[in-house]
C-alpha positions as CSV (number, residue, x, y, z in Angstrom):
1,X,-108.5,27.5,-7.8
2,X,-106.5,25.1,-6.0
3,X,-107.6,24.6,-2.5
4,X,-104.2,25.9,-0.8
5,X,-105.2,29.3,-2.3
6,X,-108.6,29.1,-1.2
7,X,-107.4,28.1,2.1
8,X,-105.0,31.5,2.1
9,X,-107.6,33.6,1.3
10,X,-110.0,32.7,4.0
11,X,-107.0,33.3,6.6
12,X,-106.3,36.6,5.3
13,X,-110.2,37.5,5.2
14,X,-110.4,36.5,8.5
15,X,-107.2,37.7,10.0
16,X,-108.4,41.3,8.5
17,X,-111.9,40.9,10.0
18,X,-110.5,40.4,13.5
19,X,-108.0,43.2,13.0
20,X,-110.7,45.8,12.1
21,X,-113.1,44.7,14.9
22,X,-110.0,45.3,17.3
23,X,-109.6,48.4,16.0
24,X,-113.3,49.5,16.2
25,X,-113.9,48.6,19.7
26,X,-110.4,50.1,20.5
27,X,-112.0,53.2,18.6
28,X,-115.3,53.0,20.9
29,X,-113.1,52.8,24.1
30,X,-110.8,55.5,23.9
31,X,-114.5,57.7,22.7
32,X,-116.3,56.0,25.8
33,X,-113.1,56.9,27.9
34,X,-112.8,60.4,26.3
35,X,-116.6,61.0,27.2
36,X,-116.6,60.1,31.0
37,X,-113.6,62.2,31.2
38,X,-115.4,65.7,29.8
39,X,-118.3,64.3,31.8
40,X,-116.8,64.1,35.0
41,X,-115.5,67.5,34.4
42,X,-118.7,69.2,33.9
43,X,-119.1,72.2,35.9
44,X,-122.5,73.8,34.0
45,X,-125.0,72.6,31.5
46,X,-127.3,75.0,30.0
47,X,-130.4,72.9,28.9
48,X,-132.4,74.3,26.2
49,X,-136.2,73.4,26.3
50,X,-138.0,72.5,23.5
51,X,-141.0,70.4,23.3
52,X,-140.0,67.1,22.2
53,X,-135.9,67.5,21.8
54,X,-133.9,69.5,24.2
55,X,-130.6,70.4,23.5
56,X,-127.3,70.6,25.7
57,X,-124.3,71.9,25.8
58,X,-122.0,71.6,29.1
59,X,-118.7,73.6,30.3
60,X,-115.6,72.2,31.7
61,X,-114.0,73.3,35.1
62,X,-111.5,74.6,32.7
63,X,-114.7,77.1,31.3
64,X,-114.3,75.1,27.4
65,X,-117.0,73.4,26.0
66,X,-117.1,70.0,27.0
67,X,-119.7,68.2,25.2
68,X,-123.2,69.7,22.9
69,X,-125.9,66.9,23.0
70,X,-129.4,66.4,21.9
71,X,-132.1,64.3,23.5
72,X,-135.3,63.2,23.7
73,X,-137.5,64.2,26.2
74,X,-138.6,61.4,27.3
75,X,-134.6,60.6,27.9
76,X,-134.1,63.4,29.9
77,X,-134.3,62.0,33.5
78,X,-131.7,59.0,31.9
79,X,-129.2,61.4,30.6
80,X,-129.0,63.5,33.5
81,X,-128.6,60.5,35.8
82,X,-125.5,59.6,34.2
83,X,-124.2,63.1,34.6
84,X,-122.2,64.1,37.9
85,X,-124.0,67.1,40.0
86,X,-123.7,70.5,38.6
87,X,-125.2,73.6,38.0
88,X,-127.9,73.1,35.2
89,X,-129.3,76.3,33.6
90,X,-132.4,76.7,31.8
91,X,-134.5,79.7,30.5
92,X,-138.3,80.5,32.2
93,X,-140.4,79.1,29.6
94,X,-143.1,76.1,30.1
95,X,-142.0,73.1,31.6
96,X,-139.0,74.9,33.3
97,X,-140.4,74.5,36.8
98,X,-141.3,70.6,36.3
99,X,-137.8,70.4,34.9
100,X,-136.1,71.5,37.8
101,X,-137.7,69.7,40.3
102,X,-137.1,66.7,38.3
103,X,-133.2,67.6,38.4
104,X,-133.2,69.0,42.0
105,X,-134.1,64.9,42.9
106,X,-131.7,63.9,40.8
107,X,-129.0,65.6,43.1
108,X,-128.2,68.9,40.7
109,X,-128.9,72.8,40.9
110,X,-130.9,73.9,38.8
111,X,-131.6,77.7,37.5
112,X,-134.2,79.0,36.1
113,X,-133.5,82.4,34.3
114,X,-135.4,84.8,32.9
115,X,-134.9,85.1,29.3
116,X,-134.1,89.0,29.3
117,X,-130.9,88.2,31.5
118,X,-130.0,85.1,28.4
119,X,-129.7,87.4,25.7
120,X,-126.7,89.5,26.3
121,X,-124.7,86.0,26.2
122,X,-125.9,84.8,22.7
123,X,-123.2,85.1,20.2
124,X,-123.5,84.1,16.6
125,X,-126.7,83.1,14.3
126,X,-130.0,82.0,16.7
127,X,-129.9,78.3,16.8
128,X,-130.6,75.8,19.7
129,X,-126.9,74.9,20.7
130,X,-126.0,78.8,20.9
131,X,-129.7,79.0,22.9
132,X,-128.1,76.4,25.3
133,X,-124.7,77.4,25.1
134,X,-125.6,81.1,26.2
135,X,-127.7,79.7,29.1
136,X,-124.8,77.8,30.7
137,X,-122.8,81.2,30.5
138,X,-125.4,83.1,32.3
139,X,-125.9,80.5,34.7
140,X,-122.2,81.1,35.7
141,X,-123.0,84.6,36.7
142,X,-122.8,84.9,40.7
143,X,-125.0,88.0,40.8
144,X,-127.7,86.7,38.5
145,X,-131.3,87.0,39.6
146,X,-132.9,83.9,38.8
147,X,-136.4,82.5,39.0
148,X,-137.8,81.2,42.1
149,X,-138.8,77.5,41.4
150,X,-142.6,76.7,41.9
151,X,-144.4,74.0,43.5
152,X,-147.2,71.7,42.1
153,X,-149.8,73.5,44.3
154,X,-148.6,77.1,42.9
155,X,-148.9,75.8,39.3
156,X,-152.3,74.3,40.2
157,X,-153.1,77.6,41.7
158,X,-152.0,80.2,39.0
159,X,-153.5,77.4,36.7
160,X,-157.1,78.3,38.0
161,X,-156.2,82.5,38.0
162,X,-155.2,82.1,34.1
163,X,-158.5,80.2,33.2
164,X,-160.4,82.7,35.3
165,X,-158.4,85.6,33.4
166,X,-159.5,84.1,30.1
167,X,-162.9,83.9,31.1
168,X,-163.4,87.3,32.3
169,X,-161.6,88.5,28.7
170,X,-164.3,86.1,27.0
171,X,-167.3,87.8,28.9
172,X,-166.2,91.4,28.2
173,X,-165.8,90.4,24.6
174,X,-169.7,88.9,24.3
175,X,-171.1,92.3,26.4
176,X,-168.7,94.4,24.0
177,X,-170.2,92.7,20.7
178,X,-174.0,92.8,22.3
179,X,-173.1,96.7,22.3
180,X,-171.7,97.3,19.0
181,X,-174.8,95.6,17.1
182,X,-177.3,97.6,19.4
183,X,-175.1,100.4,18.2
184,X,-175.7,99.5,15.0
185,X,-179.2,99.7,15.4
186,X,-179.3,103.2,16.9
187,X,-179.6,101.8,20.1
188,X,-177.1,103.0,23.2
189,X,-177.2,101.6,26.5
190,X,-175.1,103.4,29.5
191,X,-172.1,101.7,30.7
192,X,-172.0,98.9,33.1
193,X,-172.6,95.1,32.6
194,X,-176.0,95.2,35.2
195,X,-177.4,98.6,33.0
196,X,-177.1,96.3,29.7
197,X,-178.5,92.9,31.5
198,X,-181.5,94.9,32.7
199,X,-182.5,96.6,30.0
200,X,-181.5,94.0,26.9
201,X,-185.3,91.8,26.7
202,X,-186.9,95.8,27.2
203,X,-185.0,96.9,24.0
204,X,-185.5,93.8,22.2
205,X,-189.1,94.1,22.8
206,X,-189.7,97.8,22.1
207,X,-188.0,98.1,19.9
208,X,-188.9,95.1,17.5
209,X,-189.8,97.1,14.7
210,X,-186.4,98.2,14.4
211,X,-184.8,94.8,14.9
212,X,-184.6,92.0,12.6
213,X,-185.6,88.8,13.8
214,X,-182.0,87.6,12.6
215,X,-180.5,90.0,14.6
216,X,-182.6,89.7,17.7
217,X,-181.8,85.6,17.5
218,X,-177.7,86.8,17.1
219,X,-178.3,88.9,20.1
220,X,-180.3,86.0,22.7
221,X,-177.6,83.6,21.7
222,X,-174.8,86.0,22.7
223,X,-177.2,86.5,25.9
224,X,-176.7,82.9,26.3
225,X,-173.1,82.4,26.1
226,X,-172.9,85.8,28.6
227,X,-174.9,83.4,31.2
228,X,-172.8,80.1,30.8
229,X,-169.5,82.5,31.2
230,X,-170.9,83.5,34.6
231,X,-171.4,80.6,35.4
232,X,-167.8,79.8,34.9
233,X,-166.5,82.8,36.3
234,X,-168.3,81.5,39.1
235,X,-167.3,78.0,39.7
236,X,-163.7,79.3,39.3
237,X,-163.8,81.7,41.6
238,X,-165.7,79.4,44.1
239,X,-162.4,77.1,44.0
240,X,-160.2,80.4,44.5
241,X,-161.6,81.5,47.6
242,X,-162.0,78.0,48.9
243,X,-158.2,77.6,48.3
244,X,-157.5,81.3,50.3
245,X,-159.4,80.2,53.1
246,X,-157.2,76.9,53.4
247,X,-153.6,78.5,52.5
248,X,-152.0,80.2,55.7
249,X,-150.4,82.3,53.6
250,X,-153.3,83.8,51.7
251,X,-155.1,84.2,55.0
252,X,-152.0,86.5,56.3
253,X,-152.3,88.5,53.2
254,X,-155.8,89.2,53.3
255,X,-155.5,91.0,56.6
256,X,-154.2,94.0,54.6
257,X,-157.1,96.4,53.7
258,X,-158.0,95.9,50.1
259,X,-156.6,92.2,49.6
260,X,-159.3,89.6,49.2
261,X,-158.9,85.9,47.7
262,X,-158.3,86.5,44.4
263,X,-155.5,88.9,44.8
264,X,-154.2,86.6,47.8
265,X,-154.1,83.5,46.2
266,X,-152.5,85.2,43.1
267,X,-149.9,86.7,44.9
268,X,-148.8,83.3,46.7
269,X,-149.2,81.6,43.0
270,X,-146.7,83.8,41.7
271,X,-143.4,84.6,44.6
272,X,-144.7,81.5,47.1
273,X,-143.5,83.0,50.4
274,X,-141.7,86.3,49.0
275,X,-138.4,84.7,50.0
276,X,-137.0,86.0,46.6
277,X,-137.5,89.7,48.3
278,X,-136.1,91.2,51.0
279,X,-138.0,94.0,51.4
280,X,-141.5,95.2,50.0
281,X,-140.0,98.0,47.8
282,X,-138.1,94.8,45.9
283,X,-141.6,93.6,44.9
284,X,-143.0,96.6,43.9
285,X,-140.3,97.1,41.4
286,X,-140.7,93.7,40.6
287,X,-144.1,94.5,39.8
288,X,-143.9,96.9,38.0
289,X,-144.8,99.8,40.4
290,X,-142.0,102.3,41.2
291,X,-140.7,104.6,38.5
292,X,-138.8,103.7,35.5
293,X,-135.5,105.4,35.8
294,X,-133.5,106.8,33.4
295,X,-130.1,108.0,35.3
296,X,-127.3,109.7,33.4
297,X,-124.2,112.1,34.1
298,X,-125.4,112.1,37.8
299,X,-129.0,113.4,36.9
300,X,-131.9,111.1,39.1
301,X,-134.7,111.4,35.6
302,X,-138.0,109.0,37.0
303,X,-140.7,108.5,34.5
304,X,-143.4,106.4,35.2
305,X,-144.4,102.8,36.5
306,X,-141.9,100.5,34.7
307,X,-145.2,98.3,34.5
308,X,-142.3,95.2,34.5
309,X,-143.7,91.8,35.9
310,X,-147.1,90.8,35.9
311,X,-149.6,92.6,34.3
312,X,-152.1,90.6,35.8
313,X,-151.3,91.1,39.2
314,X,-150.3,94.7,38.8
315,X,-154.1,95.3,37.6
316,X,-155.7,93.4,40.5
317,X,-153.3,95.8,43.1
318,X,-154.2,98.7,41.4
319,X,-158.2,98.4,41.4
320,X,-157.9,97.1,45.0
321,X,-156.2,100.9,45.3
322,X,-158.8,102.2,43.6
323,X,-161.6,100.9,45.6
324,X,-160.0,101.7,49.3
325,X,-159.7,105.5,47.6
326,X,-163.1,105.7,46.2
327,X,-165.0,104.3,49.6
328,X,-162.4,105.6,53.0
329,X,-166.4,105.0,54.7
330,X,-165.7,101.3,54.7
331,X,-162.0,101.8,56.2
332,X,-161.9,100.6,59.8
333,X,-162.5,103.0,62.6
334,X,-159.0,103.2,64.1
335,X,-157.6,103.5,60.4
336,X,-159.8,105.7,59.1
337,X,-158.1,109.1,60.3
338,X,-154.6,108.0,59.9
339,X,-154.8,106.4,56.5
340,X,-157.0,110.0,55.3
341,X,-153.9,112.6,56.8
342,X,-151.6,110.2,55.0
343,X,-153.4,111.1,51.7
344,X,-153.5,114.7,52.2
345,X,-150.1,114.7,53.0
């Protein structure tokens, strides 16, 4: 080829190159500029948690979708730093309290919203954009109830109650299967953890003849793993009242009759300072203690407890009940006559 055409050919290769890089970062501009426009428009973004990849989707002032992104979540903190303030919506699920403090630094607001209230807004098939999509749309709602956001200590706190729940659970579970193989040996022992702890070496050695040494080894071992539990149950428990002596609040609440440290400390784990109520009936039906209602054609039909909320919590309020009603002897004097014509009322 002579070397005029060779010398042609490498313009026109090179004069195309240059045009198509022009083009391309032209391209990247106008999609750079097109982005920081939705993005400085953004009035919501519903956030949906996962554990490694969250998904977003945010809404214009205009109320169209103005961008769906996914991230990492190590990225997270990055991504929303770029973004302008807004309203940023996510479900209660784990992580959502870390979350939003991390955002409230970073100058947004977040909400956390219970999950019930996020479901009338999904539309279409169940995927993670429509997940997110459908929590910026509740998080528009002016009248939504949302989830008070938590502190380090209250995680800490309800932390310890959870481990404590699951160790109490464990216990009744060894003293239940201790039981059912006595049972199965013709052997019944009357209720109560301190009836079966006193009389379990007696049984096992009067009744040796009846008991295989298999079975009595089963039974020790189970014995065994009853005493480390306490032990647990113990230490835990140590840490809960030592926090309810220290908490201000927990020390207000344990001036009401029946209240001690666990249900204290509990209590302030779960609502903090109660600023989400504004009255005591609120919490109660929070809880799960006033009637489920069932109201139609101007008929007032209550059932019972909705039993909403915490069951944990509802439980511990309910055998504190239990114990002021089963022993008025140990009510205080000045209360003791007041509180009894209030119950026979």
């Amino acid at each position: 080829m002579p070397e005029a055409g060779v010398d042609s050919l490498l313009v026109y290769v090179l004069t195309a190159m240059i045009v198509y890089r022009r083009a391309v970062s032209s391209g990247e501009a106008a999609m750079k500029a097109k982005h920081a426009d939705e993005t400085a428009t953004v009035a919501v973004i519903g956030v949906d948690i996962g554990k490694e990849v969250f998904h977003l989707v945010g809404f214009g002032t205009n109320g169209k979708i103005a961008f769906r992104k996914k991230i990492r979540r190590l990225a997270f903190a990055d991504t929303f730093e770029q973004l302008p303030p807004c309203i940023v919506g996510m479900e209660a699920c784990l992580s959502a309290h870390f979350v939003s403090r991390t955002l409230r630094a970073l100058g947004h607001e977040p909400r956390i919203i219970p999950a019930i209230y996020v479901k009338p807004f999904m539309k279409g098939q169940k995927n993670d954009y429509n997940d997110a999509e459908a929590i910026a749309e509740a998080a528009l709602r002016p009248n939504l109830r949302v989830v008070q956001e938590k502190s380090q200590d209250q995680l800490d706190l309800q932390a310890c109650h959870r481990v404590r729940s699951r160790l109490v659970s464990r216990r009744t579970a060894t003293i239940n299967q201790i039981r059912a193989f006595r049972i199965e040996q013709g052997i019944a022992v009357r209720a109560g953890s301190r009836a079966l702890r006193n009389s379990l070496f007696a049984i096992l050695e009067n009744r040796k003849d009846e008991i295989s040494a298999r079975m009595a080894k089963l039974i020790l071992g189970l014995y065994e793993d009853w005493c480390l539990l306490d032990e647990r149950i113990e230490t835990v428990t140590g840490e809960i009242e030592q926090l309810s002596q220290v908490e201000p609040k927990c020390r207000r609440l344990m001036s009401v009759p029946g209240i001690g440290p666990v249900i204290s400390t509990g209590i302030v784990a779960a609502i903090g300072t109660g600023e989400a109520f504004e009255r005591g009936r609120d919490f109660g039906a929070w809880l799960g203690l006033v009637p489920r209602q069932y109201s139609t054609g101007g008929r007032s039909i209550l059932g019972r407890i909705s039993k909403r909320g915490s069951k944990y919590l509802r439980t511990l309020m309910i055998q504190a009940a239990k114990v002021l009603l089963m022993r008025p002897h140990n009510w205080p004097l000045r209360d003791r006559f007041s509180r009894g014509e209030q119950l026979c009322c």
